[in-house]
C-alpha positions as CSV (number, residue, x, y, z in Angstrom):
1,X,0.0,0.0,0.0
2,X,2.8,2.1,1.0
3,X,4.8,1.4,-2.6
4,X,1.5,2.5,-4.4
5,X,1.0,5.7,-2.5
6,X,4.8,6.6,-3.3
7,X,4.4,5.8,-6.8
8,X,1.0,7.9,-7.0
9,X,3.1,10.7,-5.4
10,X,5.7,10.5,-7.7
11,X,3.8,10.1,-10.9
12,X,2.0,13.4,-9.4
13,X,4.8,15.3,-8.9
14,X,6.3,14.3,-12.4
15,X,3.1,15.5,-13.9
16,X,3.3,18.9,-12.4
17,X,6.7,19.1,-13.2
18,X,5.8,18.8,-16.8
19,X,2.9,21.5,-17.1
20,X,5.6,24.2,-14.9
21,X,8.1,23.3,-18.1
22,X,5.4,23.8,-20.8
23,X,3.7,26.8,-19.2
24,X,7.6,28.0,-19.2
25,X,8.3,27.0,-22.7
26,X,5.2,28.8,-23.9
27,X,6.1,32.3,-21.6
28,X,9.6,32.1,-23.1
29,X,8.5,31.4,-27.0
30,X,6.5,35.1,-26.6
31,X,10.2,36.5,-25.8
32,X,12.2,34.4,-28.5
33,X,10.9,34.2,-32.4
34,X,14.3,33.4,-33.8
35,X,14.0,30.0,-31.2
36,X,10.5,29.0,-32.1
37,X,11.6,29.7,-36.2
38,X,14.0,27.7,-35.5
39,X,11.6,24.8,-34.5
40,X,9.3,25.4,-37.1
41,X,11.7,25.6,-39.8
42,X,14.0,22.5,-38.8
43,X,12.4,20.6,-36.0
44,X,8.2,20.6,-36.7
45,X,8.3,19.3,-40.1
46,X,9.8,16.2,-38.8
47,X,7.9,15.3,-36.0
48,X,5.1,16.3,-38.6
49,X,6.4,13.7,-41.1
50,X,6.2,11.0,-38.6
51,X,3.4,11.7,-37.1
52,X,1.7,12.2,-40.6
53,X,2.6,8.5,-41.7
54,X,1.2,7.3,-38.6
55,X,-2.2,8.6,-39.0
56,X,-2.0,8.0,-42.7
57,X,-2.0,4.6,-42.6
58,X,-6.2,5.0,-41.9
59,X,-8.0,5.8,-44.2
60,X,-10.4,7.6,-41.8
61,X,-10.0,10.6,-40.1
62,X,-8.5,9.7,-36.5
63,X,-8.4,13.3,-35.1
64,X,-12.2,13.5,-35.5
65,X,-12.3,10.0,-34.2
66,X,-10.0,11.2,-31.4
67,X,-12.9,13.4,-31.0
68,X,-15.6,11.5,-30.5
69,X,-13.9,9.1,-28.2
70,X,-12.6,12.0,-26.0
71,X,-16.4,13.0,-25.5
72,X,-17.3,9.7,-24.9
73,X,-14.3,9.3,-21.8
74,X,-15.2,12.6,-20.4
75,X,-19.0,11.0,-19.9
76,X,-18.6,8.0,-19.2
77,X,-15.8,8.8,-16.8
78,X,-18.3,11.7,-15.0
79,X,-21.3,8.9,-15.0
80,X,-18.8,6.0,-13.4
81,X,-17.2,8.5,-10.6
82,X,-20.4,9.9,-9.8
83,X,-21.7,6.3,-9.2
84,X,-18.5,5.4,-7.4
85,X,-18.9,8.2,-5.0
86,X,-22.4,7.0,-4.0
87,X,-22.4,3.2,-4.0
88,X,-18.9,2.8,-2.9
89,X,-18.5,4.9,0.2
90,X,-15.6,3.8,1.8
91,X,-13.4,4.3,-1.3
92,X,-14.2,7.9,-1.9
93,X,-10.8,9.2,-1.4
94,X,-9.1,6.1,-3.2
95,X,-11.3,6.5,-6.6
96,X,-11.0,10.4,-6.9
97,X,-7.4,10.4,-6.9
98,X,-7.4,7.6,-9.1
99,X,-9.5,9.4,-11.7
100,X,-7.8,12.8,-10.7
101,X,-4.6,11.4,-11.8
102,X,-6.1,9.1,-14.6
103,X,-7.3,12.6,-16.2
104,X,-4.7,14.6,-14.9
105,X,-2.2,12.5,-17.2
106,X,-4.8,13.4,-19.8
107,X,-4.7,17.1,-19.7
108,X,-1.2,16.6,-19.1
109,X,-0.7,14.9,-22.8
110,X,-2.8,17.1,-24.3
111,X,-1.3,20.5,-23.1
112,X,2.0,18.9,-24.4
113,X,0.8,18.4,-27.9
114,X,-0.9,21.4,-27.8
115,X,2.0,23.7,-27.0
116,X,3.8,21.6,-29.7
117,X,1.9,21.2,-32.4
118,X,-0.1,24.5,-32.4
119,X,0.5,27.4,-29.6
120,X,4.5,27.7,-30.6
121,X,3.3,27.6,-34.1
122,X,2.2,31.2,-33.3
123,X,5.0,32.3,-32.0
124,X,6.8,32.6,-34.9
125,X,7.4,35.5,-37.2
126,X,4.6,36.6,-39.2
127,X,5.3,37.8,-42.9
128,X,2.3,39.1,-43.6
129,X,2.4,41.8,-40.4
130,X,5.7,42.6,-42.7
131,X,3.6,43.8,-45.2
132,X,1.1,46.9,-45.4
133,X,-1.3,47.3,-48.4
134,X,-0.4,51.3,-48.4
135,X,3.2,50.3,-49.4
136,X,1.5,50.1,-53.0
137,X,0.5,52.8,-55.5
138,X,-3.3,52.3,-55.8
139,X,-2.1,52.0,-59.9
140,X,0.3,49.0,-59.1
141,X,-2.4,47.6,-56.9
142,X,-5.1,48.2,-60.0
143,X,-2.7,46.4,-62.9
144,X,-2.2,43.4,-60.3
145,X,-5.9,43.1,-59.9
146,X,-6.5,43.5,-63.7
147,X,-3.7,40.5,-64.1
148,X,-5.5,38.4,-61.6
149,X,-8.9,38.7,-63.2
150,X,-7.6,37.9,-66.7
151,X,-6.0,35.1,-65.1
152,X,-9.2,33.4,-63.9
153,X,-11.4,34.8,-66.8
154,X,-9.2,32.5,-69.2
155,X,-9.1,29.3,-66.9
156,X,-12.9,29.7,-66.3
157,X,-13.3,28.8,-69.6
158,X,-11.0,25.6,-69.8
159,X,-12.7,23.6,-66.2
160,X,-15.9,21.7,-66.6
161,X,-19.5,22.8,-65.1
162,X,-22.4,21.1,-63.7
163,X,-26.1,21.6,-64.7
164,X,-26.5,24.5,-62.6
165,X,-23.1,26.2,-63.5
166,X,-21.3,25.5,-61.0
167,X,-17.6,24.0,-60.9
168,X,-16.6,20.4,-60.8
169,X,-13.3,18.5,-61.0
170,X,-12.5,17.0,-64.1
171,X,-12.6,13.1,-64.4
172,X,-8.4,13.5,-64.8
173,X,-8.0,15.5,-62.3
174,X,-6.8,13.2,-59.2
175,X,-7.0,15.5,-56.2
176,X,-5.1,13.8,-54.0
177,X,-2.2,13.1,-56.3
178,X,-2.1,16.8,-57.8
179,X,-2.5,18.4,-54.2
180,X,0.7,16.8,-53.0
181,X,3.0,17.2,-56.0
182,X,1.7,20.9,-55.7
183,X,3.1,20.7,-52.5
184,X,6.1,19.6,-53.6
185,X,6.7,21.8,-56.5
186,X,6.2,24.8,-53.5
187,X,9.1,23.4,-51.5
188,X,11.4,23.8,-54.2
189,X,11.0,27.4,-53.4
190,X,10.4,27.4,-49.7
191,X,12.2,24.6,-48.5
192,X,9.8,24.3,-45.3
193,X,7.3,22.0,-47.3
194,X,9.4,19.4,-48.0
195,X,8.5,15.8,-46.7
196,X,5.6,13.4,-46.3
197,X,1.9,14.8,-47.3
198,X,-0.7,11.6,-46.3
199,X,-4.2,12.2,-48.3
200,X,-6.3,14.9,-46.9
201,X,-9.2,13.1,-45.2
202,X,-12.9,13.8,-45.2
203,X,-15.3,14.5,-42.4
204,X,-17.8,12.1,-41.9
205,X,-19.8,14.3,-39.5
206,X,-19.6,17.1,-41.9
207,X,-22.8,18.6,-40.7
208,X,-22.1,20.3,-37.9
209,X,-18.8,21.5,-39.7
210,X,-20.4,23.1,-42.3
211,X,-22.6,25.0,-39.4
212,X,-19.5,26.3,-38.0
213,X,-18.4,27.5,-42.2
214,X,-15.7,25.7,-42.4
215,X,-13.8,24.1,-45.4
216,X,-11.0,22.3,-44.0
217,X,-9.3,21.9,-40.6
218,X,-5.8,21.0,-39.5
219,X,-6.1,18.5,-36.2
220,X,-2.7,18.6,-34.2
221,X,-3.3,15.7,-32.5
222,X,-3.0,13.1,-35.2
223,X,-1.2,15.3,-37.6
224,X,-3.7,15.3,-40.3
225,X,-5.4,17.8,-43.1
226,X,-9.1,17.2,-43.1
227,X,-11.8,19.0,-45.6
228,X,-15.6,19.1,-45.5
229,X,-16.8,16.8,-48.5
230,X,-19.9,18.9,-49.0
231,X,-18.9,22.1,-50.3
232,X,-18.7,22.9,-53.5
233,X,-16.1,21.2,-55.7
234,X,-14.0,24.7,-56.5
235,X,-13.1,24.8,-52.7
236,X,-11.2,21.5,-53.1
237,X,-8.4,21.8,-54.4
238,X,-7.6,25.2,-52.3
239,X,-8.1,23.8,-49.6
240,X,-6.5,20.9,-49.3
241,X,-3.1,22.8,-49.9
242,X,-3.9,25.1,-47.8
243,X,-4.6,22.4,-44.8
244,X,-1.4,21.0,-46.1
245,X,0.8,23.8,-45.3
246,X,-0.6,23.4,-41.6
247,X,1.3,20.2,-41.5
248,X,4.3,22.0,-42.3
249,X,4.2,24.9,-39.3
250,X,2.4,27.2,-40.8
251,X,-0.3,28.1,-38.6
252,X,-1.4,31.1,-39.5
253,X,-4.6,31.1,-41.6
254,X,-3.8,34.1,-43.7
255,X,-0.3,32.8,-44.6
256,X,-2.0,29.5,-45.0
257,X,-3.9,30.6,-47.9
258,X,-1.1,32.7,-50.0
259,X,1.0,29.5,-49.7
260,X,-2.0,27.4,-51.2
261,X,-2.5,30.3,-53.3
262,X,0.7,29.9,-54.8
263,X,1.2,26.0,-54.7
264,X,-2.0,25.6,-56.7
265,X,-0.4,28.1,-59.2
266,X,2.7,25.8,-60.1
267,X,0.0,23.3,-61.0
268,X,-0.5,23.4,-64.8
269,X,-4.3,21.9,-64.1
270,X,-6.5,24.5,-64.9
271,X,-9.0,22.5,-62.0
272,X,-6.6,23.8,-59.0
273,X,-5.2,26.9,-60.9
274,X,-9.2,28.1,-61.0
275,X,-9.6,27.3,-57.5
276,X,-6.3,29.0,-56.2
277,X,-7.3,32.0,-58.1
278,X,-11.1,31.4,-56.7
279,X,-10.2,31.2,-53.8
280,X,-7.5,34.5,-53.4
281,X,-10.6,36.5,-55.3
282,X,-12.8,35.6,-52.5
283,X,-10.6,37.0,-49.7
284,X,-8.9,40.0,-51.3
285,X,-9.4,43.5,-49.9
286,X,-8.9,46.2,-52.1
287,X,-8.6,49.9,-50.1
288,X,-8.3,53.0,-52.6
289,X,-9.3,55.6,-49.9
290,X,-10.8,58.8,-51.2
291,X,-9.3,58.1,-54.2
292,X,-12.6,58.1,-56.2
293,X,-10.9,57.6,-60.1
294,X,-8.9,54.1,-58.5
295,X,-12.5,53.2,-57.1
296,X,-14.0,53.6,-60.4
297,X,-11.2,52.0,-62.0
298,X,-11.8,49.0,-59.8
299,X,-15.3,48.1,-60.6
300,X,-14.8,48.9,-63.7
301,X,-12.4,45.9,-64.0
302,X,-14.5,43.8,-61.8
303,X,-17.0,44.4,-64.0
304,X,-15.5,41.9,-66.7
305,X,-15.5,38.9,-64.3
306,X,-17.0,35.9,-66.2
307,X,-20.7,35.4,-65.0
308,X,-19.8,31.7,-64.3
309,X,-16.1,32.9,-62.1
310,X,-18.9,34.7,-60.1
311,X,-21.4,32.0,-59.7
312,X,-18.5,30.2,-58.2
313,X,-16.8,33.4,-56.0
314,X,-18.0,32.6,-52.3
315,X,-19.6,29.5,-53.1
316,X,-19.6,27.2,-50.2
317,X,-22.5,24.8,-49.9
318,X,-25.3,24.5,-52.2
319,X,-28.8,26.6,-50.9
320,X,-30.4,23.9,-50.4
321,X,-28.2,22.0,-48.4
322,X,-28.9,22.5,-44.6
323,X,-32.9,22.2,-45.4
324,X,-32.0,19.1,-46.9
325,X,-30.2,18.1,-44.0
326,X,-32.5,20.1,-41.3
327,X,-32.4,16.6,-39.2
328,X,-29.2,16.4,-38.9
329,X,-29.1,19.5,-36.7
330,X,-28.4,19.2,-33.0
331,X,-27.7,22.6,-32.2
332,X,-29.1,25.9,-34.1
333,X,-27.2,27.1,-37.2
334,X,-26.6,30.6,-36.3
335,X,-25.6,29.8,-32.8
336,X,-23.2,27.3,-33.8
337,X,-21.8,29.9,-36.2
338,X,-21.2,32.6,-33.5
339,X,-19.4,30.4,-30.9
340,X,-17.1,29.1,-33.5
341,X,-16.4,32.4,-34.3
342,X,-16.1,34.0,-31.3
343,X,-13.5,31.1,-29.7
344,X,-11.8,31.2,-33.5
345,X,-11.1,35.0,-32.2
346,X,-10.3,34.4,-28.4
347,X,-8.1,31.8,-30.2
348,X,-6.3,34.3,-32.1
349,X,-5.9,36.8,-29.6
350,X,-4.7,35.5,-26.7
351,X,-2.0,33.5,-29.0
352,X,-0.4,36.6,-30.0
353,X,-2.4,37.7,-33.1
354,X,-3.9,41.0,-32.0
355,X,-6.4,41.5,-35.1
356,X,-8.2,38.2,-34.2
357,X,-10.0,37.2,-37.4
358,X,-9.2,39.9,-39.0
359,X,-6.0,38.1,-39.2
360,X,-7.2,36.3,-42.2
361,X,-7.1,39.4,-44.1
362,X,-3.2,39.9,-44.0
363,X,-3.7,37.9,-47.6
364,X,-4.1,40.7,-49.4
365,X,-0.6,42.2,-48.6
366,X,0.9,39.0,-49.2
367,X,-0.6,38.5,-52.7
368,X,-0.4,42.4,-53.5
369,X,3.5,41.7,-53.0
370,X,3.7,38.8,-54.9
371,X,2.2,40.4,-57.9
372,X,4.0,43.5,-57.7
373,X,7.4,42.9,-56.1
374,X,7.4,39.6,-57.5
C-alpha cells in the first residue's frame, strides 16, 4: 500500500513538473521568435512527417475520431465516478485520486501536444504583419488586380461545369495526387514543405462543420489535413493545400492561404489553378481611400468577371443543403456559427495575433507583393 501511495506521489509530482516546463516553454516562446523559427523551420516538419505517416495509414480521419472518443471518456468517466462516490462509500478518497490522476495525465498529454503542435506555431514570425497594403501605389495595386482577373477569366473557360453552372473537377483530375506534387513543387522554393503529405481526409460528420463555415481543418493531434466533403467542388483543391501547409508549421490562416495560393499556381491543371485564383478573389481587400478615379477603375475591371467565375466566387454549400439536412441538426445554425467564431477570435488573440480574425485578411498584402514585387 505504501509502494502504491509513493508511486502515486511521484507520478504526481512528475506531472506537475511537466505542465511548470510547458507553461515556461510557452512564456519564453512570446520572448524568443528566432528560437520558435527555428523549431518550425528544422524541427516541426519532422515530427510532422512521422506523425503524418502514422495517421496515414487510416483511411479515416482519427483526429475527428479522437474526438468522439474523448467525448465519450469525459462522460462515461463523470457517469462511473459519480456512481462510485455513492455506491462505494468507503473508497471515496481512493477512486477520486485515481481518476484525478487518470485525467490529470490526460490534460497533461494534451497541453504537451498542444504547446507543440499549435501554440508555438504562433509564436513565430509573421510575414504578412511585414507587409502593409499602403506600401503600394493604388495603380500598381489596380494592374495586379487586372492581371488576376484575366487570369481566372481564361481558366474559367478551360474547367468543366455542372447543370447549374457551377464547378466540378475534371474526371483527370486526381485530387489527391495533384494536391501533393503541388506541394512539392512549392518546396522547391520554400524549403519548409518538403516531406511526407498523407491524403487529406474527409469528415464524416460534416454537418455540424459546415454549421461552424468551415472548409478544412488542421487536427494537431494526429497530424492530419481534413476537408468538408460537402462544399462545393472549387473549394477542393484550395483547400487541401492550404490544410497542407498546416502540417508543415504554418499556422497562420492568412499565410495558409497565400501559400496554397501559390502552390496551386505551379500546377498546370487548370482545375486547381481556377480554385487557387477562386479562392485569393474571394478573400482579397482592395482599399483606394478617397481616391474616387482608383474606385471607379476598380469596378470597372471587376465588371469583366465571367458570369460563371462569379457564380463560383463565395460558393460554399449548395442553398439547399442545410434544409436538406434540417435533421441532422443538434444545435441551431446561427448559434453554432457565433461560438465558433467567437473562440476562432479568443483563439487568435490570446495566442499573440492581435487582429483576431481579421488576421485572415493579411492575404491581401501577401498577394499584393507577390504580384508587384514579384
Amino acid at each position: 500500500m505504501l509502494r502504491k501511495k509513493l508511486h502515486l506521489e511521484t507520478s504526481t509530482k512528475i506531472m506537475f513538473s511537466i505542465w511548470i516546463i510547458l507553461i515556461l516553454i510557452n512564456i519564453a516562446a512570446r520572448f524568443c521568435t528566432v528560437a520558435v523559427d527555428f523549431y518550425i523551420a528544422h524541427i516541426f516538419p519532422t515530427i510532422s512527417d512521422f506523425w503524418c505517416s502514422v495517421s496515414g495509414m487510416a483511411d479515416f480521419s482519427v483526429g475527428e475520431s479522437m474526438i468522439i472518443a474523448g467525448i465519450i471518456l469525459i462522460l462515461l468517466g463523470f457517469v462511473s465516478f459519480v456512481l462510485f462516490m455513492v455506491f462505494a462509500k468507503r473508497r471515496r478518497g481512493k477512486i477520486a485520486r485515481f481518476y484525478g490522476h487518470f485525467y490529470g495525465w490526460i490534460l497533461t498529454w494534451i497541453f504537451f501536444v498542444v504547446t507543440f503542435h499549435f501554440l508555438l506555431l504562433y509564436q513565430g514570425t509573421k510575414l504578412s504583419m511585414e507587409l502593409e497594403d499602403n506600401t503600394f501605389t493604388n495603380q500598381q495595386v489596380l494592374k495586379a488586380y487586372a492581371l488576376m482577373v484575366e487570369e481566372v477569366n481564361a481558366l474559367s473557360d478551360q474547367v468543366e461545369r455542372d447543370e447549374t453552372g457551377h464547378f466540378v473537377l475534371s474526371e483527370k483530375t486526381d485530387l489527391m495526387t495533384e494536391a501533393k506534387a503541388c506541394m512539392r513543387r512549392l518546396s522547391q522554393e520554400f524549403p519548409q514543405y518538403k516531406g511526407t503529405y498523407p491524403d487529406a481526409k474527409p469528415i464524416r460528420n460534416s454537418y455540424f462543420f459546415t454549421q461552424q463555415g468551415l472548409l478544412g481543418i488542421y487536427y494537431p493531434f494526429s497530424m492530419e489535413a481534413n476537408y468538408n466533403p460537402v462544399v462545393y467542388e472549387i473549394n477542393l483543391p484550395s483547400t487541401i493545400c492550404h490544410e497542407y501547409t498546416h502540417l508543415k508549421g504554418n499556422i497562420f490562416e492568412d499565410e495558409a492561404g497565400y501559400y496554397a495560393f501559390r502552390a496551386c499556381l505551379t500546377s498546370e491543371n487548370p482545375d486547381f489553378r481556377y480554385s487557387g485564383y477562386i479562392n485569393m478573389l474571394n478573400w482579397l481587400e482592395l482599399d483606394f481611400s478617397d481616391d474616387q478615379a482608383a474606385w471607379e477603375e476598380y469596378y470597372q475591371i471587376r465588371e469583366t468577371l465571367q458570369s460563371d467565375v462569379l457564380k463560383d466566387m463565395y460558393s460554399f454549400v449548395p442553398e439547399d443543403y442545410y434544409q436538406l439536412h434540417r435533421h441532422e441538426e443538434v444545435i441551431p445554425t446561427a448559434i453554432v456559427s457565433e461560438v465558433a467564431d467567437t473562440v476562432m477570435d479568443t483563439s487568435l488573440k490570446v495566442n499573440g495575433v492581435p487582429e483576431g480574425a481579421e488576421s485572415y485578411h493579411g492575404l491581401t498584402a501577401l498577394v499584393l507583393n507577390y504580384y508587384i514585387h514579384g
